[in-house]
N, C-alpha and C positions, 0 to 999 in steps of 0.2 A: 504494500500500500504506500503510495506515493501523497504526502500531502503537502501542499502552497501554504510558506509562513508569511514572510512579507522580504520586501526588498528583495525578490526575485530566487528566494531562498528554498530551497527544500528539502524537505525531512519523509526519510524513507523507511518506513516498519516494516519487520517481517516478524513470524511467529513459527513457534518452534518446541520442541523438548529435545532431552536427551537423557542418560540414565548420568547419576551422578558420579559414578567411577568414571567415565570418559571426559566432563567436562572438569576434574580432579585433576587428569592428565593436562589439560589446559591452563590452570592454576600452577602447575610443578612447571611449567616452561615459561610461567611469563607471560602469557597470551591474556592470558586476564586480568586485570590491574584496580586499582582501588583511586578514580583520580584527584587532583591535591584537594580538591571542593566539595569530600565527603569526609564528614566526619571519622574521629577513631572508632573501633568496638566499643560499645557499653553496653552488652549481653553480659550477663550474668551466667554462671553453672546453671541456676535452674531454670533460666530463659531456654536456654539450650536443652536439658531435659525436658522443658514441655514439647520444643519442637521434636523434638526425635520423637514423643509420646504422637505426637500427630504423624508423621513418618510411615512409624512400625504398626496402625490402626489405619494407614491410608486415608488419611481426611487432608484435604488440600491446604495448603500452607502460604499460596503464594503465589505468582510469578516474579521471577527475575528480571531487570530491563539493565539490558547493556548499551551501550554507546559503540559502535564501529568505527573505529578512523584508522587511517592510514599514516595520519601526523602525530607522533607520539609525544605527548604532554613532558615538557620540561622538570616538571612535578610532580608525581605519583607513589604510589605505595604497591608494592607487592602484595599478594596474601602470604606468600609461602616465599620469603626472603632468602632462605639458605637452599634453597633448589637453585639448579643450572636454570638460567634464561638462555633463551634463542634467540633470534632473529627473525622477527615477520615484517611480511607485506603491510601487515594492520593487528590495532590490537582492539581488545575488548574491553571497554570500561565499565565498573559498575554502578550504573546511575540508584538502582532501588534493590535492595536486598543483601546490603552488605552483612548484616549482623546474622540473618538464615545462613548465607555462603559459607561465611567463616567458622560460626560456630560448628556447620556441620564437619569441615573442613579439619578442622584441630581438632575434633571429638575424635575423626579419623585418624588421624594423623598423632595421637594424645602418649604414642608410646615413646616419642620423642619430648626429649628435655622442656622444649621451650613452649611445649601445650600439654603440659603435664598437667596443670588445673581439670584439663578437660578429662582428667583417668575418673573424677567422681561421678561420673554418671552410670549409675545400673541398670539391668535387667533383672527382674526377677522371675528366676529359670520354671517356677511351679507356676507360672499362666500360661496358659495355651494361646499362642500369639493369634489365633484361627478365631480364637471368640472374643468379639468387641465388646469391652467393658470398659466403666464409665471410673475406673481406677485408671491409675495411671502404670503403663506399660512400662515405660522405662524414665526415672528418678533420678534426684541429686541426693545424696548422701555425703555428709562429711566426713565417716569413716566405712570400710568395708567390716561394719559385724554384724552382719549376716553371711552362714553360708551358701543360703539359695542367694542370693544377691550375685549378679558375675558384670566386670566391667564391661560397657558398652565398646570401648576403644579393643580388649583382648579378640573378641571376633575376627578381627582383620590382620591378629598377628601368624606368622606363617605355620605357627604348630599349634592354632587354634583348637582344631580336631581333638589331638593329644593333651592340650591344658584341660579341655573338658571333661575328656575319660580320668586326667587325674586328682579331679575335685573330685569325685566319687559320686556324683548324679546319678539319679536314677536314671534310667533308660527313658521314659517321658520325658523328663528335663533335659536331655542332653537333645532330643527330638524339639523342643519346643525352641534350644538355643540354635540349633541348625534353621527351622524355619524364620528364627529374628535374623540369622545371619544371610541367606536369602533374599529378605524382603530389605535388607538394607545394602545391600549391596546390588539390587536392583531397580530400585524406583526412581521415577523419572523427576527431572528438571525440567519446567515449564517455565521460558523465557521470552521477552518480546526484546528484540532488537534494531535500535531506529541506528541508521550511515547517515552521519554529516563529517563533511570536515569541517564545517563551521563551531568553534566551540560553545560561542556565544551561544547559538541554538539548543547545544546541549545541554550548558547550565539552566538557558531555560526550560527546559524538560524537566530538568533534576526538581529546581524549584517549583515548578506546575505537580510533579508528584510527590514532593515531601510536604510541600504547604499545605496541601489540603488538608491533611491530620492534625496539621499543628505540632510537627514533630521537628520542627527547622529552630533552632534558636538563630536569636539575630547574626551571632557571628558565622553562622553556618548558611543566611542568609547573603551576608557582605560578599565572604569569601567565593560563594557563585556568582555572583553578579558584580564586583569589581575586581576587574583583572584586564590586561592589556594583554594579549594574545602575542604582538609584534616586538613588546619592548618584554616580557617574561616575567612581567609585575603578577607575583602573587600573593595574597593577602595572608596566607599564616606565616608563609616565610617572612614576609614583611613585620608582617605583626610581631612574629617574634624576636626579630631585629628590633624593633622599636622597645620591644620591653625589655628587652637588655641593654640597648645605649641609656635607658632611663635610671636601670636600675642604678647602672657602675657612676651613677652620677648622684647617687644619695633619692631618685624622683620615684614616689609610685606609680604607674601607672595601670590601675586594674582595665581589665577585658571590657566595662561597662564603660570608662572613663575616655578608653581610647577609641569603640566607637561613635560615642556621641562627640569626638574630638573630628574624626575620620567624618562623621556624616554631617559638622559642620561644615569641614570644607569642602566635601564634592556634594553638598544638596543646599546651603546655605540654611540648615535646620538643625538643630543639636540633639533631638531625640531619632532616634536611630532604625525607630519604625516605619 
């Protein structure tokens, strides 16, 4: 779907899924990227244990919206920092669905160091994944004492099979961890993907779908919509420049002070809304 923005501009949708072990592999290369005008994680363990509850019970969770360009943003975040990057034609940005992405991503990924948070999430091996119940499938726990309890992240490790037989499950439980381990290792990513190489365009998308929730604070607001594409002006980098030439000078300048500082002078207004 092709749609006319303005200024002879346009913005092209396509729609899609794919299973989330293969779009995984797109993350481990670098093809899909976090761009500098989205906020960090602030998922919580048990954010991410509801979602996987939703996951493993099959109730939809979402689509993803990536961004396509070919012009790779000066600024960005990786998900998966310590993988080999490649080299592409274009990459993927994530306009809406960062905190789903990731958290699924390092729950997977949790048997390494640096998403070790994410080993707190369980299963607990005496439900039969087959029958849809209004308990939750799979939990956050701050410690593992329980032994029907088994971590979400050990399924994906390569001697899965063998850790199971040697917790000592019953044969039903070790059946009910084979079928969690199936259904997550199978289910699909539904994502909608607009091509611009305009960016402006794309932070306006970003903000057309985070504003309407009210899930944008101002600075999250600024930072998509002040930026100069040609000259490489980016508002955190900036921002965070500014709050460190203040500080080494004896000056506070909090996050609230410096927008209503900023949207003095590019709107001639000091509230920032």
């Amino acid at each position: 779907m092709t749609t006319e923005i303005q200024n002879n501009l346009t913005l092209e949708t396509s729609y899609s899924s794919n299973k989330f072990t293969r779009l995984a592999l797109r993350i481990d290369s670098g093809e899909v990227r976090i761009p500098h005008f989205q906020r960090g994680v602030v998922w919580d363990e048990r954010k991410t244990a509801a979602l996987f509850d939703s996951i493993l019970k099959g109730v939809p969770f979402g689509k993803i919206t990536f961004w396509e360009t070919s012009i790779p943003l000066e600024e960005d975040r990786l998900i998966a920092p310590t993988r080999v990057t490649d080299s592409f034609s274009f990459f993927k940005y994530v306009l809406d669905g960062q905190q789903r992405l990731t958290s699924i991503y390092k729950t997977f990924h949790a048997s390494e160091e640096e998403y070790s948070k994410n080993r707190k999430i369980y299963i607990d091996v005496t439900v039969n994944p087959k029958n849809f119940t209004l308990e939750p499938l799979s939990f956050f726990k701050q410690s593992n004492d329980n032994p029907k309890h088994f971590p979400v992240y050990m399924l994906f490790a390569e001697n899965a099979r063998s850790l199971i037989r040697e917790m000592g499950f019953e044969s039903e439980e070790q059946d009910n961890l084979e079928e969690y381990k199936s259904k997550l290792s199978s289910f699909d990513i539904y994502f909608d993907t607009i091509k611009t190489e305009n960016q402006e365009v794309a932070a306006s998308v970003f903000v057309a779908i985070n504003n309407g929730s009210s899930r944008l604070t101002e600075t999250d607001i600024m930072a998509a919509i002040l930026f100069d594409q040609e000259a490489d002006w980016y508002f955190h980098s900036k921002s965070k420049q500014l709050m460190e030439e203040a500080a080494a000078r004896n000056f506070e300048m909090k996050p609230k002070k410096q927008l209503q500082l900023l949207s003095l002078v590019c709107f001639g207004n000091y509230h920032p809304k």
